[in-house]
mmCIF file as Biopython writes it, N, C-alpha, C and O atoms, coordinates in Angstrom:
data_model
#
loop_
_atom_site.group_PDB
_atom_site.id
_atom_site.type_symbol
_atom_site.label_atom_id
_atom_site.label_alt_id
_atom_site.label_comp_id
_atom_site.label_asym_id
_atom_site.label_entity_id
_atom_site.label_seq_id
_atom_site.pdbx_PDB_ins_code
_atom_site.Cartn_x
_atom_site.Cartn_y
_atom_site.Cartn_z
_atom_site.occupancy
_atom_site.B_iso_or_equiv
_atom_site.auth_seq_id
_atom_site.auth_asym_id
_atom_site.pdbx_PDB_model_num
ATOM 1   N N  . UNK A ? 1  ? -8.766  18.036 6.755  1.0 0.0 1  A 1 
ATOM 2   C CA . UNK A ? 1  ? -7.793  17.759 7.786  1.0 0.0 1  A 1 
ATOM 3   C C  . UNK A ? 1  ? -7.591  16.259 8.014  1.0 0.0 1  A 1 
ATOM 4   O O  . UNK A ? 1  ? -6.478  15.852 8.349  1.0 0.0 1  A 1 
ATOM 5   N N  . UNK A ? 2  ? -8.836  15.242 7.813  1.0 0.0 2  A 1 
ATOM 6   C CA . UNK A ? 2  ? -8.685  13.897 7.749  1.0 0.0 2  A 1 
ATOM 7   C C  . UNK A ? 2  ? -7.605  13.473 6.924  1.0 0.0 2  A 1 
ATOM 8   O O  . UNK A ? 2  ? -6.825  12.679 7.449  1.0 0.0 2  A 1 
ATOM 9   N N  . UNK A ? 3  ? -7.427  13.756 5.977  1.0 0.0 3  A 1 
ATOM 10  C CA . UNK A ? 3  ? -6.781  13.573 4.864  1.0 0.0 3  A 1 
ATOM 11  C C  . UNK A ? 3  ? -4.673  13.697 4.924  1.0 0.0 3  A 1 
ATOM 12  O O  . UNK A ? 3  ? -3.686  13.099 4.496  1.0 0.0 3  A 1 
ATOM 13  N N  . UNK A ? 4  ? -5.064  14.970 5.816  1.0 0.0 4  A 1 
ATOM 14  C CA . UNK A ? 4  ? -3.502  15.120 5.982  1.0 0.0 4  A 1 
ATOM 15  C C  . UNK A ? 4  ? -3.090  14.099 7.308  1.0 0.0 4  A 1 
ATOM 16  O O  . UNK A ? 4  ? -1.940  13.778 7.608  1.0 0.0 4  A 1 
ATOM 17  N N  . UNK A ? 5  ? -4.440  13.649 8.069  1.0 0.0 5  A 1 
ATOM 18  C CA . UNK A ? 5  ? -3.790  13.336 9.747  1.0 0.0 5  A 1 
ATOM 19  C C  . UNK A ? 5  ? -3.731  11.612 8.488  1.0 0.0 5  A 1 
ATOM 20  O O  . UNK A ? 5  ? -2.788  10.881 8.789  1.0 0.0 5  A 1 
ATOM 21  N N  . UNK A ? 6  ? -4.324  11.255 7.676  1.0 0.0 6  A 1 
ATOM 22  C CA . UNK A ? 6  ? -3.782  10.152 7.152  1.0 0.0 6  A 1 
ATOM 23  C C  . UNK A ? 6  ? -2.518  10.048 6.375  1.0 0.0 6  A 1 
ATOM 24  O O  . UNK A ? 6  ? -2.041  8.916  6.295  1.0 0.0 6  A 1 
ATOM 25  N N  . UNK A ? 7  ? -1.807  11.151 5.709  1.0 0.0 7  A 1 
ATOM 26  C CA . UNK A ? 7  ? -0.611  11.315 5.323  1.0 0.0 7  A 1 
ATOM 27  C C  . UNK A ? 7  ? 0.518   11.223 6.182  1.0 0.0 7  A 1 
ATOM 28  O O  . UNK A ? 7  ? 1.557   10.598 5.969  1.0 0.0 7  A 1 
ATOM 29  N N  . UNK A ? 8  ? 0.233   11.861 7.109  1.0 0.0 8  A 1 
ATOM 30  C CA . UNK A ? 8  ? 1.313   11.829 7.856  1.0 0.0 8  A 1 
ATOM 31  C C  . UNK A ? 8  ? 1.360   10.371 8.965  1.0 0.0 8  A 1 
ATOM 32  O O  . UNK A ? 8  ? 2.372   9.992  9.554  1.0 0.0 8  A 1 
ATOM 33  N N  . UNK A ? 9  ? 0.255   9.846  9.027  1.0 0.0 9  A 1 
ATOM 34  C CA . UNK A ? 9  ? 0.100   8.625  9.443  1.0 0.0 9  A 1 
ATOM 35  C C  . UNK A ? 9  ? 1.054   7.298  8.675  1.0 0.0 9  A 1 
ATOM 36  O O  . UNK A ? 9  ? 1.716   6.408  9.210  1.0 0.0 9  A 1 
ATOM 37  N N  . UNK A ? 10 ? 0.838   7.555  7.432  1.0 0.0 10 A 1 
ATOM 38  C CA . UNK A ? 10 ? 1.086   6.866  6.533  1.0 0.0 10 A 1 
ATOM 39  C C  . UNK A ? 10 ? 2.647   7.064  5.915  1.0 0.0 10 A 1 
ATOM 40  O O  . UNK A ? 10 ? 3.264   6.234  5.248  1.0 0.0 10 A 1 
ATOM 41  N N  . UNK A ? 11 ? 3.219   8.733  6.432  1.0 0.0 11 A 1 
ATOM 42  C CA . UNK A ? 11 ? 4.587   9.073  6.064  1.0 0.0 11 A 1 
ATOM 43  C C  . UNK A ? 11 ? 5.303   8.237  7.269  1.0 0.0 11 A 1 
ATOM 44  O O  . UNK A ? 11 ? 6.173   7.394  7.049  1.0 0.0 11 A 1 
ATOM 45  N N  . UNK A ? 12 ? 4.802   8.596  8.643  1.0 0.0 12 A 1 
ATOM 46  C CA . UNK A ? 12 ? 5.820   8.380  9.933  1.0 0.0 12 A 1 
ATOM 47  C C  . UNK A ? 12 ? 5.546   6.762  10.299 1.0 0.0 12 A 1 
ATOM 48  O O  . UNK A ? 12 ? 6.358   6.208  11.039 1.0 0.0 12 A 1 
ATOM 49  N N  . UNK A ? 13 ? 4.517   6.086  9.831  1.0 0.0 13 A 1 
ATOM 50  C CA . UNK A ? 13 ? 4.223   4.401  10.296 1.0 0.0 13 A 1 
ATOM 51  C C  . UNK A ? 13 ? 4.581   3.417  9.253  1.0 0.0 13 A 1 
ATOM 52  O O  . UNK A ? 13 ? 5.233   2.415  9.546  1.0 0.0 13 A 1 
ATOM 53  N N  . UNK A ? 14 ? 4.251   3.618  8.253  1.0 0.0 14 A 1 
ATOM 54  C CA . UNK A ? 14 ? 4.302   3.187  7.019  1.0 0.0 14 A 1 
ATOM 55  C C  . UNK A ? 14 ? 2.750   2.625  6.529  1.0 0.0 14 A 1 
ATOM 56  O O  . UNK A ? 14 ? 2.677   1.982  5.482  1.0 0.0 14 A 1 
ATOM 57  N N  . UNK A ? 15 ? 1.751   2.849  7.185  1.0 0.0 15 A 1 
ATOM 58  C CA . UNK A ? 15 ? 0.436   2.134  6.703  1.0 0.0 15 A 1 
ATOM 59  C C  . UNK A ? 15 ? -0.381  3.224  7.358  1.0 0.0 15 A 1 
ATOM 60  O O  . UNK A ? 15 ? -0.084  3.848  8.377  1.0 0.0 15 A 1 
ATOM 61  N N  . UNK A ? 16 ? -1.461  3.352  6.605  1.0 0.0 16 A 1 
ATOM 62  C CA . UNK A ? 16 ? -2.565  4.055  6.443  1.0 0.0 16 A 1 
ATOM 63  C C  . UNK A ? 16 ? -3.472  3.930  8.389  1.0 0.0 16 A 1 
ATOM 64  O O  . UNK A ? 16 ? -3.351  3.024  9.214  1.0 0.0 16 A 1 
ATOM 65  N N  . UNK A ? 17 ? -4.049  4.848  8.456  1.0 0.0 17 A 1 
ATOM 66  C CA . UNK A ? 17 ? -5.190  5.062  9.693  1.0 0.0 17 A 1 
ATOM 67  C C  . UNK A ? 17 ? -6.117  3.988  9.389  1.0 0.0 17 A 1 
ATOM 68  O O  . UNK A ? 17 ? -6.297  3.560  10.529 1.0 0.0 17 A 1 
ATOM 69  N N  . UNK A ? 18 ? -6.746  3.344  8.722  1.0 0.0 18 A 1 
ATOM 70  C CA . UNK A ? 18 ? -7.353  2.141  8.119  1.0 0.0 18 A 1 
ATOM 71  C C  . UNK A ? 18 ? -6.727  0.989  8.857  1.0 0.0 18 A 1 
ATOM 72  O O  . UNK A ? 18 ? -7.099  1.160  10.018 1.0 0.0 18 A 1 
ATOM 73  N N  . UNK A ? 19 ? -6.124  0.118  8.823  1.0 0.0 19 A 1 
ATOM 74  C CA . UNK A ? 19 ? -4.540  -0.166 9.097  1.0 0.0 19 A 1 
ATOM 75  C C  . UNK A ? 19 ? -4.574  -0.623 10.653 1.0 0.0 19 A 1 
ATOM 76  O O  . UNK A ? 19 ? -4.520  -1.807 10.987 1.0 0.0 19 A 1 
ATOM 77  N N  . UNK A ? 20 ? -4.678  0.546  11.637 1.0 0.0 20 A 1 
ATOM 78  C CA . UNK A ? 20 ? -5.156  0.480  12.395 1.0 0.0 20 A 1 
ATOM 79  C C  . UNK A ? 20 ? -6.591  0.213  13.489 1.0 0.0 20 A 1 
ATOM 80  O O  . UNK A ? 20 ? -6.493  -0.148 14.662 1.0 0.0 20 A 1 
ATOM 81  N N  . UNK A ? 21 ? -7.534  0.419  12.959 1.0 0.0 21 A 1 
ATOM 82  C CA . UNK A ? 21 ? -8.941  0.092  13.364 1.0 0.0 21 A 1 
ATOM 83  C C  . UNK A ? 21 ? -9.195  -1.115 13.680 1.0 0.0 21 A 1 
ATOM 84  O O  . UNK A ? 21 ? -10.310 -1.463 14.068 1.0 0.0 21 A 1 
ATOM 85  N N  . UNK A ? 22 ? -8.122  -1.971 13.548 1.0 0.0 22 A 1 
ATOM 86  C CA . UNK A ? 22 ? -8.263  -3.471 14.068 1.0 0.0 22 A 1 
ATOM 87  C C  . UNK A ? 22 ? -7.230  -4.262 14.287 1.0 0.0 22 A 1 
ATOM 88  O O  . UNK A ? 22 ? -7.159  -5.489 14.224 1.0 0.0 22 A 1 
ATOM 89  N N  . UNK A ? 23 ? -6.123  -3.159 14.652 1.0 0.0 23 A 1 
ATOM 90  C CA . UNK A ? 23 ? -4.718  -3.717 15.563 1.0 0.0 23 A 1 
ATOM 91  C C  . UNK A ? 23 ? -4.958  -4.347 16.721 1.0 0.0 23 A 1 
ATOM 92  O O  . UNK A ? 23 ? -6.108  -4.230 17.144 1.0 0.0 23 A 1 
ATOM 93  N N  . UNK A ? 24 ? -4.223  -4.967 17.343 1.0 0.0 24 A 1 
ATOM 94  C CA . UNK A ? 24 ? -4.507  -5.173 18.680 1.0 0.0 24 A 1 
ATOM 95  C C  . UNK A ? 24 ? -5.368  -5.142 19.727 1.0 0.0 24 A 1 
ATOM 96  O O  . UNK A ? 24 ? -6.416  -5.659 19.339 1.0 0.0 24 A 1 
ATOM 97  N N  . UNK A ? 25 ? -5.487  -4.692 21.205 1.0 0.0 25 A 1 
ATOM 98  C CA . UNK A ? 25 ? -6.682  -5.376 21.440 1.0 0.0 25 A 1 
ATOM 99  C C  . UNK A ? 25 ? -6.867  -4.055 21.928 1.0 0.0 25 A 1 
ATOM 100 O O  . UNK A ? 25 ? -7.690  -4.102 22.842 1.0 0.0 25 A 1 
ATOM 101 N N  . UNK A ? 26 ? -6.268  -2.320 21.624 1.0 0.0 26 A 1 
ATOM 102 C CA . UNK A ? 26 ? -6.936  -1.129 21.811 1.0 0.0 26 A 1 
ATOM 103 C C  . UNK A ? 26 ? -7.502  -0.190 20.643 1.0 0.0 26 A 1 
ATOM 104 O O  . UNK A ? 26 ? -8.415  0.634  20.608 1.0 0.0 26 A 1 
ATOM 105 N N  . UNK A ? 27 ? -6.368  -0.765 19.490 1.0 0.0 27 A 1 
ATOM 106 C CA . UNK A ? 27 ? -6.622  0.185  18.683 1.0 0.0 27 A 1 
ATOM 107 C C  . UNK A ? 27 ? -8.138  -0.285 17.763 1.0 0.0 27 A 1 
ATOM 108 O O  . UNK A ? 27 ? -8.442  -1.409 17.365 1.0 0.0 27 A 1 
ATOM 109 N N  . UNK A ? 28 ? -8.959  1.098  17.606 1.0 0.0 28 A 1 
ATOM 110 C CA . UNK A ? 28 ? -10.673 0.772  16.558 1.0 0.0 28 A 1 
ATOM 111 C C  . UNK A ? 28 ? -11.399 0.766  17.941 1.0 0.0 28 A 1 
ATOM 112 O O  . UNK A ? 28 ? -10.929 1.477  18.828 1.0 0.0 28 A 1 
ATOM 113 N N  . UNK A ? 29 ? -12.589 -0.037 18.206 1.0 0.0 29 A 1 
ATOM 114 C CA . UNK A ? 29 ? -13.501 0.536  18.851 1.0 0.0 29 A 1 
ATOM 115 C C  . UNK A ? 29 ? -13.175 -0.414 19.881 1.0 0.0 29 A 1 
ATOM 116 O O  . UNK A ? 29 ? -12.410 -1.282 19.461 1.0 0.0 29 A 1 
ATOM 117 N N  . UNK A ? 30 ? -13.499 -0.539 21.084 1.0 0.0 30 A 1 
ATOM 118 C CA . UNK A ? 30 ? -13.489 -0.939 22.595 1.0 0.0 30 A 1 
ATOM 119 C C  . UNK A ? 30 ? -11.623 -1.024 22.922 1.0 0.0 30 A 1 
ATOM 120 O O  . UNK A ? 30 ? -10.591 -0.434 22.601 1.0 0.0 30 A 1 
ATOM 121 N N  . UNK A ? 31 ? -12.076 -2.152 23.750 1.0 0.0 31 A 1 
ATOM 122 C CA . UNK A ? 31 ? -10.677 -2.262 23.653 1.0 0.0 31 A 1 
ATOM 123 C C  . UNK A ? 31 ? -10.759 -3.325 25.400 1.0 0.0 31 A 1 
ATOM 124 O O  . UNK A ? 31 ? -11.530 -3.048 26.319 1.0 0.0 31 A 1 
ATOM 125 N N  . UNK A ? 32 ? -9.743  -4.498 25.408 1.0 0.0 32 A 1 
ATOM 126 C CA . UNK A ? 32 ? -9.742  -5.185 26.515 1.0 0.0 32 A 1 
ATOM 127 C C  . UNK A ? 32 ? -8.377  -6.136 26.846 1.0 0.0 32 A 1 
ATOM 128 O O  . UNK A ? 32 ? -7.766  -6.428 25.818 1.0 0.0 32 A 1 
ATOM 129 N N  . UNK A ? 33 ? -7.795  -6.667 28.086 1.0 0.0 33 A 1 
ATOM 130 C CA . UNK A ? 33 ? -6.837  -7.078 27.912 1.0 0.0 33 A 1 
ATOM 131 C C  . UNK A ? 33 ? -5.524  -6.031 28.051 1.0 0.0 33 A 1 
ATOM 132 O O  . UNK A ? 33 ? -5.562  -4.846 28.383 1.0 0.0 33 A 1 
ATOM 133 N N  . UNK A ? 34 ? -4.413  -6.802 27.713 1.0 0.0 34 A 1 
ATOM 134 C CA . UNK A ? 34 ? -3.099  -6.088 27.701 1.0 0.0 34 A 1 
ATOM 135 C C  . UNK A ? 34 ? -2.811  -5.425 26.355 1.0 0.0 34 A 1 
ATOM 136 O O  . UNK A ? 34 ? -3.234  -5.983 25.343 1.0 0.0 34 A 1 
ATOM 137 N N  . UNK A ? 35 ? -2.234  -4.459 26.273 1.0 0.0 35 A 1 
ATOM 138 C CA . UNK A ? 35 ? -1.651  -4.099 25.315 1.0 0.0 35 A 1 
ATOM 139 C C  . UNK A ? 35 ? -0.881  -4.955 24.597 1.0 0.0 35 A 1 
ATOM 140 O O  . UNK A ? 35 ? -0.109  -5.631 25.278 1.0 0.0 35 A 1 
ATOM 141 N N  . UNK A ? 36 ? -0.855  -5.175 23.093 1.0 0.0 36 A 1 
ATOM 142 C CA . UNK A ? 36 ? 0.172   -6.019 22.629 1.0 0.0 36 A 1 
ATOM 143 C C  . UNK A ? 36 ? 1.539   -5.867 22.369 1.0 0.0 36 A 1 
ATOM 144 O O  . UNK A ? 36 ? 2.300   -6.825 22.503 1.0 0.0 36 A 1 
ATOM 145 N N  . UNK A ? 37 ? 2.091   -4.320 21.865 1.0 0.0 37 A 1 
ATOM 146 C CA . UNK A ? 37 ? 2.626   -3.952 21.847 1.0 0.0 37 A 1 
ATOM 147 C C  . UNK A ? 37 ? 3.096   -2.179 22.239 1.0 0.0 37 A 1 
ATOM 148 O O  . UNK A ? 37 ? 2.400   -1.717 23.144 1.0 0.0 37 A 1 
ATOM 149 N N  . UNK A ? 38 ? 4.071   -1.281 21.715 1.0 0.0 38 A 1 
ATOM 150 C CA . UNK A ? 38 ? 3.756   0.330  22.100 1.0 0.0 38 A 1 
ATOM 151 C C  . UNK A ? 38 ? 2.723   0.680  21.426 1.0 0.0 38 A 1 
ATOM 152 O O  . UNK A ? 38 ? 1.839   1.204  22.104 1.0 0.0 38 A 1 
ATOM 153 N N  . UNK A ? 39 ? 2.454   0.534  19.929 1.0 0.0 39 A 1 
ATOM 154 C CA . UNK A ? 39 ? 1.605   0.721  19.043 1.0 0.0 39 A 1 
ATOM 155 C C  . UNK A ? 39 ? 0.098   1.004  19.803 1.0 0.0 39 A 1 
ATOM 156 O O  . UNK A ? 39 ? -0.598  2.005  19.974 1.0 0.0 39 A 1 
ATOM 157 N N  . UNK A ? 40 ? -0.004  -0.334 20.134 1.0 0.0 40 A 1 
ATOM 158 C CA . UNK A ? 40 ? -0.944  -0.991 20.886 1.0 0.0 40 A 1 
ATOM 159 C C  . UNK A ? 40 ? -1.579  -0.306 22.155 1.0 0.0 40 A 1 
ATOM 160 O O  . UNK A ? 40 ? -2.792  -0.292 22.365 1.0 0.0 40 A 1 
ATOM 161 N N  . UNK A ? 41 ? -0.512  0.331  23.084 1.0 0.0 41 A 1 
ATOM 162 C CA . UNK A ? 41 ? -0.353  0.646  23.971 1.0 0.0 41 A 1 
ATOM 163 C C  . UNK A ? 41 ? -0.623  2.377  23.929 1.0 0.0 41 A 1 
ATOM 164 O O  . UNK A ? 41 ? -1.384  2.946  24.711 1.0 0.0 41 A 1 
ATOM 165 N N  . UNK A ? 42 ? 0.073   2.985  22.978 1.0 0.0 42 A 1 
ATOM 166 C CA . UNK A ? 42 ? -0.428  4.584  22.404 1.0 0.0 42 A 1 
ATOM 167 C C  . UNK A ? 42 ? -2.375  4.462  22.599 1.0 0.0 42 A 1 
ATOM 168 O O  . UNK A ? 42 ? -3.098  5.174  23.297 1.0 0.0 42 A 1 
ATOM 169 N N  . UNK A ? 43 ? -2.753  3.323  21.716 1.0 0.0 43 A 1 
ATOM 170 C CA . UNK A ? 43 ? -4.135  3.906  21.815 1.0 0.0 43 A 1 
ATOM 171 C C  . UNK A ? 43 ? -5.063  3.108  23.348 1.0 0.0 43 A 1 
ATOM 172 O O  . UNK A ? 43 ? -6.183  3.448  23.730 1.0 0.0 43 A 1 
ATOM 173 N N  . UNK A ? 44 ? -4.525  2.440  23.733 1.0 0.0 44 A 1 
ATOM 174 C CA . UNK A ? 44 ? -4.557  2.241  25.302 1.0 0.0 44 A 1 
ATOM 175 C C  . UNK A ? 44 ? -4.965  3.785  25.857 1.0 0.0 44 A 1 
ATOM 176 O O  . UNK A ? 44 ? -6.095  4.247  26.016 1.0 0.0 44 A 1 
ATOM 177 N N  . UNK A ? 45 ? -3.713  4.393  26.086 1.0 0.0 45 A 1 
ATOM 178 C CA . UNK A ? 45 ? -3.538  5.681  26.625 1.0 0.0 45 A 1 
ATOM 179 C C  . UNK A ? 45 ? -4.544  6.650  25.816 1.0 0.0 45 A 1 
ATOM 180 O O  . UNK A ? 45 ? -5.015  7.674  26.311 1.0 0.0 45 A 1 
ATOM 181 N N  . UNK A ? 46 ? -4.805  6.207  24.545 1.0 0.0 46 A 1 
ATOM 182 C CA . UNK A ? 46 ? -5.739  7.589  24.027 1.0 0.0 46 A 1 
ATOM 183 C C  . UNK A ? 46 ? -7.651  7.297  24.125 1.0 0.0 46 A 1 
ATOM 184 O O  . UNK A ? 46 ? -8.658  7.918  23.784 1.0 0.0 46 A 1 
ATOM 185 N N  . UNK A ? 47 ? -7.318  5.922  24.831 1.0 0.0 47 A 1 
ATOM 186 C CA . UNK A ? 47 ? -9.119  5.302  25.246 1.0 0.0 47 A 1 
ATOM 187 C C  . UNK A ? 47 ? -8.949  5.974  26.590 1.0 0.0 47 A 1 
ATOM 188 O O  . UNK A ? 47 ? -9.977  6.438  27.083 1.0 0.0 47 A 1 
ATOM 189 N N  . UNK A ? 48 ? -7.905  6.092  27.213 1.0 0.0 48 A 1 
ATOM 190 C CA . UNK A ? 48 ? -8.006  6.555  29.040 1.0 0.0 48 A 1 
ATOM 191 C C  . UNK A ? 48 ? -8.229  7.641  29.331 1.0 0.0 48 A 1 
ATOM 192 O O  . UNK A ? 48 ? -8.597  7.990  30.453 1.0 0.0 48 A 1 
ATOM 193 N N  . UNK A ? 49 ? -7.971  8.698  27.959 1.0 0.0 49 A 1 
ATOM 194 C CA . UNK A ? 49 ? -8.231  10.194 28.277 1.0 0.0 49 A 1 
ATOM 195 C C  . UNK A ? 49 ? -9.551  10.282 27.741 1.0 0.0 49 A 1 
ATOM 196 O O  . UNK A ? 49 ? -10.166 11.348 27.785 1.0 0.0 49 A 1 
#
């Protein structure tokens, strides 16, 4: 299932789940500060739940 949630990651964003783990200042592990962008801001919202 990893595999497909990276396909379709990679169909609808254009770059791999990898890619992400060290976007901005939510997406990968902690997270502090403002969001940088929506991107940014999606995994904001997915550290709050």
């Amino acid at each position: 299932h990893l595999l497909q949630f990276e396909q379709l990651i990679r169909k609808i964003a254009g770059r791999g789940f990898r890619y992400y783990g060290f976007y901005g200042c939510y997406c990968g592990l902690g997270g502090q500060g403002r969001p940088q962008d929506a991107t940014d801001r999606c995994c904001f919202v997915h550290d709050c739940c």
